[in-house]
C-alpha positions as CSV (number, residue, x, y, z in Angstrom):
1,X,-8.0,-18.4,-18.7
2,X,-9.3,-17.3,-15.3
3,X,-7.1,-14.4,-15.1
4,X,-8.5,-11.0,-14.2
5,X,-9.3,-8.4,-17.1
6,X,-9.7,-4.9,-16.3
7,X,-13.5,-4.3,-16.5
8,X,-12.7,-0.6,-16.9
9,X,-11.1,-0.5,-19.9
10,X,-12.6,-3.3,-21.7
11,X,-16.4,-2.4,-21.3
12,X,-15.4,0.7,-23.9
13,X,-13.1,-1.4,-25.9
14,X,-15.8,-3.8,-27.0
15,X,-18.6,-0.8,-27.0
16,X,-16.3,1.1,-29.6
17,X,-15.9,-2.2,-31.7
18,X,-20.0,-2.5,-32.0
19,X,-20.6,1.4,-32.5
20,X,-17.3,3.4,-34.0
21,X,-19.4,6.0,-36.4
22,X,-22.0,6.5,-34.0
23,X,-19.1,7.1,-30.6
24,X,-16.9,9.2,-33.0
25,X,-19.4,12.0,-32.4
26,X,-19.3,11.7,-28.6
27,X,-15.6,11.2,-28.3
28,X,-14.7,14.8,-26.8
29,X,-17.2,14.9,-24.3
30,X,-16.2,16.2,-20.8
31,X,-16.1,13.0,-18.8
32,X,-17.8,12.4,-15.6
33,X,-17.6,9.6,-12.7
34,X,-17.3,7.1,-15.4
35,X,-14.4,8.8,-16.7
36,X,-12.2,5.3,-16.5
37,X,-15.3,3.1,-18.8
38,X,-15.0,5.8,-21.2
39,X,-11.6,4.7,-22.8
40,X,-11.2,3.3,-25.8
41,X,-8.6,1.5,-28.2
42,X,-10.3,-0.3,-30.4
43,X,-11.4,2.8,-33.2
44,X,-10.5,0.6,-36.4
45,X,-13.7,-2.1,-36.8
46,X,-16.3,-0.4,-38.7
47,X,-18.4,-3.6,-39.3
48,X,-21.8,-3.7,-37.8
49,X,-23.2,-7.2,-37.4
50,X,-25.9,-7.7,-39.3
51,X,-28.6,-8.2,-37.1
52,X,-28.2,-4.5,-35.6
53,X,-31.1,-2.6,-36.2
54,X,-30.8,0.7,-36.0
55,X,-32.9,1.1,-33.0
56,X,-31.0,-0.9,-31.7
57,X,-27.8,0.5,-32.0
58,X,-29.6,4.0,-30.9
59,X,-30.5,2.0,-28.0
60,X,-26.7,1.2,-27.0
61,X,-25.7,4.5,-28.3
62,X,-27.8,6.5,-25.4
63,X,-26.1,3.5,-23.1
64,X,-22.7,4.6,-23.8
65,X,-23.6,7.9,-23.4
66,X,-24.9,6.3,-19.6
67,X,-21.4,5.0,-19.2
68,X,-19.9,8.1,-20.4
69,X,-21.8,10.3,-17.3
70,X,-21.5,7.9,-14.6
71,X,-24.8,6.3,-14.8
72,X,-23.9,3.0,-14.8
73,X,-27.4,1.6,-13.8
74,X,-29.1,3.6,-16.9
75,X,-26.1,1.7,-19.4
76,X,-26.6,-1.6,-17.5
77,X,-30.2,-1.6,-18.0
78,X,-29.7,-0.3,-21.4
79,X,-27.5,-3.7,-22.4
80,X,-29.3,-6.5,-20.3
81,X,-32.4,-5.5,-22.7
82,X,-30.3,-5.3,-25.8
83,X,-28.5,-8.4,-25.0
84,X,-31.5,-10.4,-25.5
85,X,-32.4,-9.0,-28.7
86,X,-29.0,-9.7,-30.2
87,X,-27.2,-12.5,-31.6
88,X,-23.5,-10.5,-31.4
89,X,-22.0,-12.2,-28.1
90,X,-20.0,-8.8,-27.3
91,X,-23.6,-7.5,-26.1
92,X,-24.0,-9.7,-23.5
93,X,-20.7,-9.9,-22.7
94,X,-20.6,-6.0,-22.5
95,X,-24.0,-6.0,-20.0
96,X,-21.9,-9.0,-18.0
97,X,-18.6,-7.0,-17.0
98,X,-21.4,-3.7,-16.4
99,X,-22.9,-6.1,-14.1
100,X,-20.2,-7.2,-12.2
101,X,-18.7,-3.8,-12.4
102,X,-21.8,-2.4,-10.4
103,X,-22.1,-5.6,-7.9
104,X,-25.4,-7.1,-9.8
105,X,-23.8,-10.6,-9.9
106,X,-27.0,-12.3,-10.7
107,X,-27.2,-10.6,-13.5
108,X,-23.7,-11.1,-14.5
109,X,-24.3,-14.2,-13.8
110,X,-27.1,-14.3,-16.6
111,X,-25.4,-12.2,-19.3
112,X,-21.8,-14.5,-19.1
113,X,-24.4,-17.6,-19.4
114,X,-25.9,-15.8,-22.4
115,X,-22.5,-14.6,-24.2
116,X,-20.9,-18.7,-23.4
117,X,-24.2,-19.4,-25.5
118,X,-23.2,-16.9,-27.9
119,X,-19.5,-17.6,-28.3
120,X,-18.9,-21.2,-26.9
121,X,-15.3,-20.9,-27.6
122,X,-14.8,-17.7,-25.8
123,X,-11.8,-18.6,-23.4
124,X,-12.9,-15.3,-21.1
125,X,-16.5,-15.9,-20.2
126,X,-16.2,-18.9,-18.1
127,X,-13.9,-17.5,-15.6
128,X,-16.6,-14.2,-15.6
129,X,-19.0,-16.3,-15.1
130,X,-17.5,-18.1,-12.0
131,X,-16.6,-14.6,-10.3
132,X,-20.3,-14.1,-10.5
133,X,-21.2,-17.3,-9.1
134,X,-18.1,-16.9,-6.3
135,X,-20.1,-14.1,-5.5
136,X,-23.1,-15.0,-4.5
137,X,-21.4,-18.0,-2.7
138,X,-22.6,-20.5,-5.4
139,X,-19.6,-23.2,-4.6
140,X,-21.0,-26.4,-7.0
141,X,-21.6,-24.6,-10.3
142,X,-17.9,-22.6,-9.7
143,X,-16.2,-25.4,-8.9
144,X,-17.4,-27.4,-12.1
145,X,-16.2,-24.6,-14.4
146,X,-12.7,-24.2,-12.3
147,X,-12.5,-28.1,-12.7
148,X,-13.1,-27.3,-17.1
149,X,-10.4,-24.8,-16.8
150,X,-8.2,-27.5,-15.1
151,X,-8.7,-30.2,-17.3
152,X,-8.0,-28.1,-20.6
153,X,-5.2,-26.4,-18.8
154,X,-1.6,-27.2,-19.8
155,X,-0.1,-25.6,-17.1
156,X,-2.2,-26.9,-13.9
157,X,0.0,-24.7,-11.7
158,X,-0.5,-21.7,-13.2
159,X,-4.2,-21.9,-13.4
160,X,-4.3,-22.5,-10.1
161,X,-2.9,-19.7,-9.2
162,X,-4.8,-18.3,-11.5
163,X,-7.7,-19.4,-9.7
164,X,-6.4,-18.6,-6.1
165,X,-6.6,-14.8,-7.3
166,X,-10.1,-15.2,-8.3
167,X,-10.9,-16.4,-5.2
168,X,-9.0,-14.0,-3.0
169,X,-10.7,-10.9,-5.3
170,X,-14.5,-12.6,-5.7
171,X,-15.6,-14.4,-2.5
172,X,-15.7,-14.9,1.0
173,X,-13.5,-16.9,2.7
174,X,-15.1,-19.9,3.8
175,X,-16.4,-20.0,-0.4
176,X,-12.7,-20.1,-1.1
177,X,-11.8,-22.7,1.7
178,X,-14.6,-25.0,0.0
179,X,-13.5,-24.5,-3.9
180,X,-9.7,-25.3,-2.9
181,X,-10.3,-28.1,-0.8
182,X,-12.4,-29.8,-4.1
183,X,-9.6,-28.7,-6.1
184,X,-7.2,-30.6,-4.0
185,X,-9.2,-33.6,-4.2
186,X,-9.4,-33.7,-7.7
187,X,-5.9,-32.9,-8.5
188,X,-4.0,-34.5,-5.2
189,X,-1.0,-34.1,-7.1
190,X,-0.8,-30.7,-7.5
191,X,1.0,-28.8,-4.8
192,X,-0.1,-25.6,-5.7
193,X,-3.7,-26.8,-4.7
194,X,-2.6,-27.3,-1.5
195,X,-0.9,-24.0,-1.5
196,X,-4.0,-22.0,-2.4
197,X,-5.9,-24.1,0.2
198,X,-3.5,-23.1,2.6
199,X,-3.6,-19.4,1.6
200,X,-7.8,-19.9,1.9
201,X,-7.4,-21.2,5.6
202,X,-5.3,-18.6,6.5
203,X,-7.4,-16.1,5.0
204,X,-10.4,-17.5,7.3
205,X,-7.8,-16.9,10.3
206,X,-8.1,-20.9,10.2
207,X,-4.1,-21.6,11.3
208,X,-4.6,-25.2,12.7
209,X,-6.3,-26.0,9.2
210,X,-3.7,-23.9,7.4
211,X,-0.7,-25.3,9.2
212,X,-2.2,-29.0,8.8
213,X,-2.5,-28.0,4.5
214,X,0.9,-26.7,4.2
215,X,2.4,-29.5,5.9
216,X,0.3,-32.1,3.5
217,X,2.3,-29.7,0.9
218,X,5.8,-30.3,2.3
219,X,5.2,-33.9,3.0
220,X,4.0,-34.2,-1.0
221,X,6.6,-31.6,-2.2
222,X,9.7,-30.7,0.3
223,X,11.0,-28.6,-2.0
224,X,8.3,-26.9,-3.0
225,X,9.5,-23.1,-1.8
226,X,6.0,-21.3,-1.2
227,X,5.2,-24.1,1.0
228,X,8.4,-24.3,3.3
229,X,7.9,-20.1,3.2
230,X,4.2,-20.7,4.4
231,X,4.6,-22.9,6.8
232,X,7.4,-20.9,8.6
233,X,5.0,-17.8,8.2
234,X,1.9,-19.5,10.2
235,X,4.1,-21.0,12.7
236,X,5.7,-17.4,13.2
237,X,1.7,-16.2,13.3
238,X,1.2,-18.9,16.4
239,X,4.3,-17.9,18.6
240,X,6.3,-20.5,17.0
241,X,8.9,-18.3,15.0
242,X,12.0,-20.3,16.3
243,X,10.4,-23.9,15.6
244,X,9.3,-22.5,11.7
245,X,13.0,-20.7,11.5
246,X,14.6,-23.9,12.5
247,X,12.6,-25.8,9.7
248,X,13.3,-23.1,7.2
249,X,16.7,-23.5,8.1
250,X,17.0,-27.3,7.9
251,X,15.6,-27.0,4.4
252,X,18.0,-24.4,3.1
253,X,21.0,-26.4,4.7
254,X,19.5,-29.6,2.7
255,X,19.1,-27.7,-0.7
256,X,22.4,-25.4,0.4
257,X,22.4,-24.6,-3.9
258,X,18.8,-22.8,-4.0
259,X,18.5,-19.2,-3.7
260,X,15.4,-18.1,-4.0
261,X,14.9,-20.4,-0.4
262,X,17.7,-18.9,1.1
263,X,16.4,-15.3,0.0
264,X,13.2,-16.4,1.6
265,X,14.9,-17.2,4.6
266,X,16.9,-14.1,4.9
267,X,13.4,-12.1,4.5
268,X,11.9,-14.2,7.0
269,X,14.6,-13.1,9.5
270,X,14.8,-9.3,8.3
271,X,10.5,-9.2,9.0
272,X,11.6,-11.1,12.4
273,X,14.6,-8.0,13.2
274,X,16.9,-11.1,13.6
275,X,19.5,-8.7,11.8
276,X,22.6,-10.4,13.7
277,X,21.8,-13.9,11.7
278,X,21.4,-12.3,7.9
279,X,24.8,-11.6,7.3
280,X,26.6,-14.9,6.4
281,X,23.2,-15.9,4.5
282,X,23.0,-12.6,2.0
283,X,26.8,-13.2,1.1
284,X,26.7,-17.0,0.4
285,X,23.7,-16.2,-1.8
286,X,25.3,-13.1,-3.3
287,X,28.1,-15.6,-4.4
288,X,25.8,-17.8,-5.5
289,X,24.5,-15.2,-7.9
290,X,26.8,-14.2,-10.4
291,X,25.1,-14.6,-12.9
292,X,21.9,-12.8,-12.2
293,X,22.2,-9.5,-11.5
294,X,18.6,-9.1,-10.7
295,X,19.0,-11.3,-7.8
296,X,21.8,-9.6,-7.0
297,X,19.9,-6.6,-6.4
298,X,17.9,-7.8,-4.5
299,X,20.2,-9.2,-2.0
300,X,21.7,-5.6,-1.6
301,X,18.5,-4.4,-1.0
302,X,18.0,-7.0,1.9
303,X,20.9,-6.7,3.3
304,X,20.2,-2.7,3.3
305,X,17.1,-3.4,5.1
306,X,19.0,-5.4,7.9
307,X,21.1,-2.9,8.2
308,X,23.9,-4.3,6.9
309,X,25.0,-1.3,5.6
310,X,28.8,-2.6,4.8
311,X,27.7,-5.5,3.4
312,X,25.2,-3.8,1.2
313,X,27.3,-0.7,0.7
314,X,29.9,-3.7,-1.4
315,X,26.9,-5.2,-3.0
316,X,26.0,-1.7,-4.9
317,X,29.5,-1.4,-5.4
318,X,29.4,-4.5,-7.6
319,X,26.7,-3.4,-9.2
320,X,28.4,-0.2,-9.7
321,X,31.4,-2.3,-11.3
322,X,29.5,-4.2,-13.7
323,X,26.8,-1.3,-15.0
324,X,24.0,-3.4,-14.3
325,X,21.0,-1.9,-12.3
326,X,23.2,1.6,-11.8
327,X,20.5,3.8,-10.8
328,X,19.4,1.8,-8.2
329,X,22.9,1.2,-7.0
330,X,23.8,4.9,-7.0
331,X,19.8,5.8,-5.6
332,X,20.5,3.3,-2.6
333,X,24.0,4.0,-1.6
334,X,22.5,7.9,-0.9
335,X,20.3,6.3,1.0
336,X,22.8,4.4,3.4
337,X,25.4,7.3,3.1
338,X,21.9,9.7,4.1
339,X,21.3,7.4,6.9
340,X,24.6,7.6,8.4
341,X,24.4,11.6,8.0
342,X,27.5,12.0,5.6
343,X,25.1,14.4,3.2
344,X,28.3,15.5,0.8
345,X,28.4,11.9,0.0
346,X,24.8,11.0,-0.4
347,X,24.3,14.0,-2.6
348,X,26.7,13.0,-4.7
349,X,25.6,9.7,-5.3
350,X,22.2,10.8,-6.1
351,X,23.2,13.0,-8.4
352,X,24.5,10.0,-10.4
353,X,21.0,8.8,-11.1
354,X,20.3,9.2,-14.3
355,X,16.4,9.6,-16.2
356,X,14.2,7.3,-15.4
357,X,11.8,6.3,-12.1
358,X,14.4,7.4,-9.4
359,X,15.4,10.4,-11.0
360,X,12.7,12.8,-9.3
361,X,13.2,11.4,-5.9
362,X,17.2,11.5,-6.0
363,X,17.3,14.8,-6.9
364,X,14.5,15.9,-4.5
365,X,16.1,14.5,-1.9
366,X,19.3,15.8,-3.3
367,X,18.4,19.7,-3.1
368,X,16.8,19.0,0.8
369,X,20.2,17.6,2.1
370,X,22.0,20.5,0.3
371,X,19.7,22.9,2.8
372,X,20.3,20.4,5.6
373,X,24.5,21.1,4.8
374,X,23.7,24.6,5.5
375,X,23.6,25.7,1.8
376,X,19.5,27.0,1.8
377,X,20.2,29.1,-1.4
378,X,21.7,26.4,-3.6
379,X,19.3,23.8,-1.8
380,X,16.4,26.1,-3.5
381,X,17.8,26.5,-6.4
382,X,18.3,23.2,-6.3
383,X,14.3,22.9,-6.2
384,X,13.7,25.6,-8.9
385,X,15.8,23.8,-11.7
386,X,13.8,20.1,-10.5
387,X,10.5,22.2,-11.2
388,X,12.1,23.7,-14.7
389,X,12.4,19.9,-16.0
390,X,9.8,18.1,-14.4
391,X,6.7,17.7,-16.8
392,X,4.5,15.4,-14.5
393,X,2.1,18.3,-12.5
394,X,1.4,15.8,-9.7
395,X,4.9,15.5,-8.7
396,X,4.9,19.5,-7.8
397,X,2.9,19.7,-4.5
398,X,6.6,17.7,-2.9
399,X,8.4,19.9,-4.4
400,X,6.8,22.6,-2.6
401,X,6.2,20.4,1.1
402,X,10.6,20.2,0.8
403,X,11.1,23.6,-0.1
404,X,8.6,24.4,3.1
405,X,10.6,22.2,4.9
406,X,13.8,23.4,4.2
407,X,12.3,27.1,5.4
408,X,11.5,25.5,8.5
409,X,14.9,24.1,9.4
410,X,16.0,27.4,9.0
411,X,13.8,28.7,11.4
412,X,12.1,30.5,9.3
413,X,8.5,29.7,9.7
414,X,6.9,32.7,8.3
415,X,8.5,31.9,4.8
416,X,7.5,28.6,4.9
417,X,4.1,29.5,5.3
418,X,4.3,31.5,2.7
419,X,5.8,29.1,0.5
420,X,2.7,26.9,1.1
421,X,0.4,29.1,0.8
422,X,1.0,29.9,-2.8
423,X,1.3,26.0,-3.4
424,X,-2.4,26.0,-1.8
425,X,-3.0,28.8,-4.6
426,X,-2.2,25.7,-7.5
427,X,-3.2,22.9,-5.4
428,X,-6.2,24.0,-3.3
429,X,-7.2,20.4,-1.9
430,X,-3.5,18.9,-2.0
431,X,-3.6,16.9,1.6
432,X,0.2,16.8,2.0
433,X,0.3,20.8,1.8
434,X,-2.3,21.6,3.8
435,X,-0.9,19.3,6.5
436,X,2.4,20.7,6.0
437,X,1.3,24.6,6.1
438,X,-0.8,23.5,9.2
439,X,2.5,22.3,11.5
440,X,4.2,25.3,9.5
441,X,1.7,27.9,10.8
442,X,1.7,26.8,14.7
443,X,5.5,27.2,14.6
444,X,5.0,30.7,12.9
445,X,3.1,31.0,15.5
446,X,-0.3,31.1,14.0
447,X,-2.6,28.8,15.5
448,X,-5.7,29.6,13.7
449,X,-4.5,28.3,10.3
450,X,-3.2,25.6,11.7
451,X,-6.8,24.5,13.3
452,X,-8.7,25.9,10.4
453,X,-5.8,23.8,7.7
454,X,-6.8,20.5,9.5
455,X,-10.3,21.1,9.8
456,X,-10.1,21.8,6.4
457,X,-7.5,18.2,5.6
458,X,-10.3,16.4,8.0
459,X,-13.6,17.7,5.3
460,X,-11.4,15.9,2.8
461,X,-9.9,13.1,4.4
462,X,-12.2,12.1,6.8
463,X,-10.3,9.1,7.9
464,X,-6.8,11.0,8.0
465,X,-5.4,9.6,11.3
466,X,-2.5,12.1,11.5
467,X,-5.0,15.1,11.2
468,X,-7.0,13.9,13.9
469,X,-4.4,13.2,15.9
470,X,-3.3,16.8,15.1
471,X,-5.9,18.3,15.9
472,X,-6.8,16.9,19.1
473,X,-3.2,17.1,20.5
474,X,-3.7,21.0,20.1
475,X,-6.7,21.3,21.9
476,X,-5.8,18.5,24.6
477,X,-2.7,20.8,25.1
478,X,-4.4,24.0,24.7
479,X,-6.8,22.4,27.7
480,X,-9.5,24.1,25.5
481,X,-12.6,21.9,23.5
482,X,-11.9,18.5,25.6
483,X,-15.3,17.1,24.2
484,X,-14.4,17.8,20.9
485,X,-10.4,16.6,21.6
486,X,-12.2,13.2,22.8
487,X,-13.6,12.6,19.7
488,X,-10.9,13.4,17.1
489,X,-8.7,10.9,19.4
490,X,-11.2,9.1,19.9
491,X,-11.6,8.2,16.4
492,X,-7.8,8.2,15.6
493,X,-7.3,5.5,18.2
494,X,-9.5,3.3,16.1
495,X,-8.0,3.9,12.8
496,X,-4.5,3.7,14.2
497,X,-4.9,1.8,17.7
498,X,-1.3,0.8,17.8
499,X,0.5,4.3,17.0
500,X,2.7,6.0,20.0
501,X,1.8,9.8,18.9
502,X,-2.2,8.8,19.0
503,X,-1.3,6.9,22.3
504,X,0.5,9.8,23.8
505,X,-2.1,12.3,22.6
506,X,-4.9,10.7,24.1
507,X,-2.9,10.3,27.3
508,X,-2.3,14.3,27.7
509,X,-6.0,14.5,27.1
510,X,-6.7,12.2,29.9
511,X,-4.2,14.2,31.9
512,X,-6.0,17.5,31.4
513,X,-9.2,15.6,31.9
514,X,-8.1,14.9,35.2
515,X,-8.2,11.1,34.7
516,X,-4.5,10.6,35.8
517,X,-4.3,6.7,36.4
518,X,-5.8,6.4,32.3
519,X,-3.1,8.8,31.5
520,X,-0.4,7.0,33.2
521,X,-1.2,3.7,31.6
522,X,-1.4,5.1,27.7
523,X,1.5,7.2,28.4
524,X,3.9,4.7,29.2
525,X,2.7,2.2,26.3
526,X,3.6,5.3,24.4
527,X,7.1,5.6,25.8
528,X,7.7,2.3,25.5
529,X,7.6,2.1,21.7
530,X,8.6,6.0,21.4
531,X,11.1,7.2,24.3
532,X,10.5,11.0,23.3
533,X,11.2,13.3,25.6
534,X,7.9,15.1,24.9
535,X,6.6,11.6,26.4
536,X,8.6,11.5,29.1
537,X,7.5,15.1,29.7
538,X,3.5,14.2,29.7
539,X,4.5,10.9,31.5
540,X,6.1,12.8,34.2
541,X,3.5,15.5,34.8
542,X,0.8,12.6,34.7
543,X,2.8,10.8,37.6
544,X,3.4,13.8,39.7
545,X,-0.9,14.3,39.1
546,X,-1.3,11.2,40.7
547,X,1.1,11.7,43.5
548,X,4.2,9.9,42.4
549,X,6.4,12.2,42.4
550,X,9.9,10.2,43.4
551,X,8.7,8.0,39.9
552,X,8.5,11.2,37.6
553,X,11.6,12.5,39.1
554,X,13.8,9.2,38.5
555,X,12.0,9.1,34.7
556,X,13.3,12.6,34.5
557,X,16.7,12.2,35.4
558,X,17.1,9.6,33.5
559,X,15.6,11.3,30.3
560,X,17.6,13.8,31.1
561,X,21.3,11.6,30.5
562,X,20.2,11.7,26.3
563,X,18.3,14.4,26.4
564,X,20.3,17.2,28.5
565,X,19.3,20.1,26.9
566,X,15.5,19.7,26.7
567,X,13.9,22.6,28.1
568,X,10.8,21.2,28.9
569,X,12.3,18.0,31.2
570,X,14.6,20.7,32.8
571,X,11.7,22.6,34.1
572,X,9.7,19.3,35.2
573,X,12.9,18.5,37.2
574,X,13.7,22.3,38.5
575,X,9.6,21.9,40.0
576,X,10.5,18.7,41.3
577,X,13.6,19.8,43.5
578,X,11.7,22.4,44.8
């Protein structure tokens, strides 16, 4: 009952239901910002209640037409005055989803009021109505119509989940906090209303109150899985991982027979990178599945992610075997064979894919490891034939960013340009091209396009970390435009705080700024996550700025046992033997 509809779609399905003739006329107009209100299914119901006047259907024509153009406040306006002139309840209920569509929740909260009077038995407008209210924090008068929903509900479980989503979506969280925990009162019995009071707490970044909820659920339920999964997650989320791993892991010895918990489990330790402890877990459950090969699936992918590649690479095998799930089988055992750099054999198992939703990756990836075996030509040709048979526009701009790429490995930059350039031709504001043709055009040797490409990719994507990042790094390196460095990294620190490229960047800058003991101190939290040798390079020159020289040297040299060949490092070191 409280399930989500999509607003989008729905305000034109009703619209066309009240007006067909009249929207008939209008139906091949050019389509503005309200381009996803504007589609409709429902062209079959030519009745017209009976108490539309024909001003008044003029009147919700032009509002359409408002919907139509992207001038939502016009079509709202247009229905909260026809809705009380009408007794058909899809007018009000129409104005209601424009309301909450564009954030007027007291009106929304009118119009549902007005379409429940309408249409008492309407099984949507009560849970409309309570978004509205969750929205302007009303907690009583939602609660009472989540409680209705409860107590006609023959599934309690499912509506409250049902009712979790609405709360996650349509309020803030101490609202949510307060509607679960008078859910859980009234229906003590109900794990799942200790579950979604759980989810509420942690939401508010509450994990005493969380961790005291999902142990009420345990205690109540100890076999309830999304609590024993819970519970280890907040424990993990308050430096406890080993005390919720060593619960999880009581429970799964206790119910030794239940998958899903020991799938939970294994995921739980794949998130951790305990790798070393998934292996005997994903077989026992694989055994345990033979008769779901869905589950089965997803076991190999686990163990894939744990890299457990032989363990997975028998799992697909299986799958393989018994025809079940075969494009995913032959898709992921490219992926692992890709991984562990034997190309011949990854290329031929993505070739095995067959139509369907891996096909266009398989063989994209396909054609690039055919260039990366030192066959360019066919790799391209490869590329041409993908383009021939693909019918989805979108997809092309990759196409063209791997054919780029396989230019590039080749060393030749000036094609690759090229290459990108006429894709910039098709798809003038495509992100991942100019991006591309910007890295493409420094190593040509251009460095004009590459600033003017992401200047360009910043216009559009203002909050593009990578760009910025890009951007910055050249100047910083350059040691030209440091103010203007400063605030490109500046602002990709914030959007990506955590990143070792941003960190590293920001540390040259500092270098060139002259600010060596700042540099030292990003650069190594950079090398620390990402042991680069272009790093180790800046990390070097930062400590022979501040007069460590004997520390640069030893980071050098030791660089220098992986990385032997690195020009850069080997002239750092020649300057420091001097």
């Amino acid at each position: 009952m409280f399930r989500r509809t999509d607003t989008k779609a729905f305000i034109h399905k009703s619209l066309s239901a009240l007006m067909p003739v009249i929207l008939l006329g209008c139906s091949t107009m050019p389509l503005g910002t309200g381009e996803a209100l504007a589609q409709s299914s429902l062209g079959q119901d030519t009745v017209v209640q009976s108490d539309m006047s024909s001003q008044l259907m003029f009147e919700l024509m032009i509002a359409d037409l408002a919907i139509q153009r992207g001038q939502l406040d016009v079509a709202l306006e247009g229905y909260l005055l026809a809705a009380e002139r009408t007794a058909d309840a899809r007018v009000p209920e129409q104005a209601a989803r424009l309301a909450m569509y564009g954030r007027q929740w007291s009106e929304a909260e009118r119009m549902a009021q007005r379409w429940i009077a309408l249409d008492p038995s309407n099984k949507q407008a009560p849970g409309l109505l309570a978004r509205a209210l969750l929205r302007q924090g009303k907690v009583e008068p939602a609660f009472i119509l989540y409680k209705d929903a409860m107590d006609a509900s023959a599934n309690k479980g499912q509506t409250l989940r049902d009712i979790q989503f609405d709360l996650q979506e349509g309020s803030n969280a101490s609202v949510s906090v307060a509607i679960m925990q008078r859910l859980g009162e009234a229906y003590p019995n109900e794990p799942e209303a200790l579950i979604g009071l759980t989810r509420a707490h942690i939401v508010n970044n509450d994990s005493a109150s969380a961790l005291a909820a999902v142990e009420t659920a345990v205690e109540r339920s100890p076999n309830n899985i999304d609590a024993l999964l819970l519970r280890t997650h907040i424990l993990a989320s308050t430096d406890e991982l080993e005390k919720g791993l060593a619960l999880l892991k009581a429970a799964v010895d206790k119910n030794p027979d239940n998958t899903q918990l020991r799938l939970g489990y294994v995921q739980i330790l794949v998130q951790s990178g305990r790798f070393d402890e998934v292996g005997v877990e994903l077989q026992q459950a694989y055994s345990e599945s033979t008769d779901d090969a869905q589950i089965r699936l997803n076991i190999a992918v686990l163990a894939m992610e744990a890299e457990q590649f032989d363990q997975a690479e028998g799992f697909f095998a299986d799958l393989l075997i018994t025809g079940e799930y075969a494009d995913q089988a032959n898709f992921n055992l490219g992926r692992i064979n890709d991984q562990q750099l034997e190309y011949s054999t990854a290329i031929e198992f993505y070739d095995a894919v067959g139509n369907g939703e891996l096909f266009f990756n398989s063989r994209l990836r396909a054609a690039e490891l055919t260039a990366i075996a030192g066959e360019l030509g066919e790799g391209r040709s490869r590329l041409n034939d993908l383009t021939a048979i693909v019918e989805n526009r979108e997809l092309q701009p990759r196409i063209i960013a791997v054919e780029s790429r396989m230019l590039q490995n080749d060393d030749q930059h000036a094609s690759a340009v090229e290459v990108l350039t006429n894709g910039l031709e098709m798809f003038p504001e495509d992100s991942s091209l100019l991006y591309s043709r910007a890295l493409a055009a420094f190593a040509a040797g251009d460095p004009s396009t590459m600033v003017t490409d992401l200047e360009r990719l910043i216009v559009l994507t203002p909050e593009n970390a990578h760009a910025l990042n890009a951007l910055g790094y050249h100047f910083a390196d350059e040691n030209i435009e440091l103010e203007r460095a400063e605030k490109l990294l500046g602002k990709a620190t914030e959007l990506l705080p955590a990143d070792p490229a941003i960190m590293d960047s920001l540390g040259w800058l500092r270098f060139r700024q002259g600010r060596f003991d700042e540099a030292i101190e990003l650069l190594q939290q950079a090398y620390a996550v990402f042991p680069d040798p272009e790093v180790v390079a800046h990390l070097a020159e930062a400590l022979m700025g501040a007069g460590q020289s004997e520390q640069a040297k030893e980071l050098v040299e030791a660089a220098l046992l992986e990385h032997s060949d690195d020009e850069r490092l080997l002239e750092i070191q020649s300057e420091l033997n001097k």
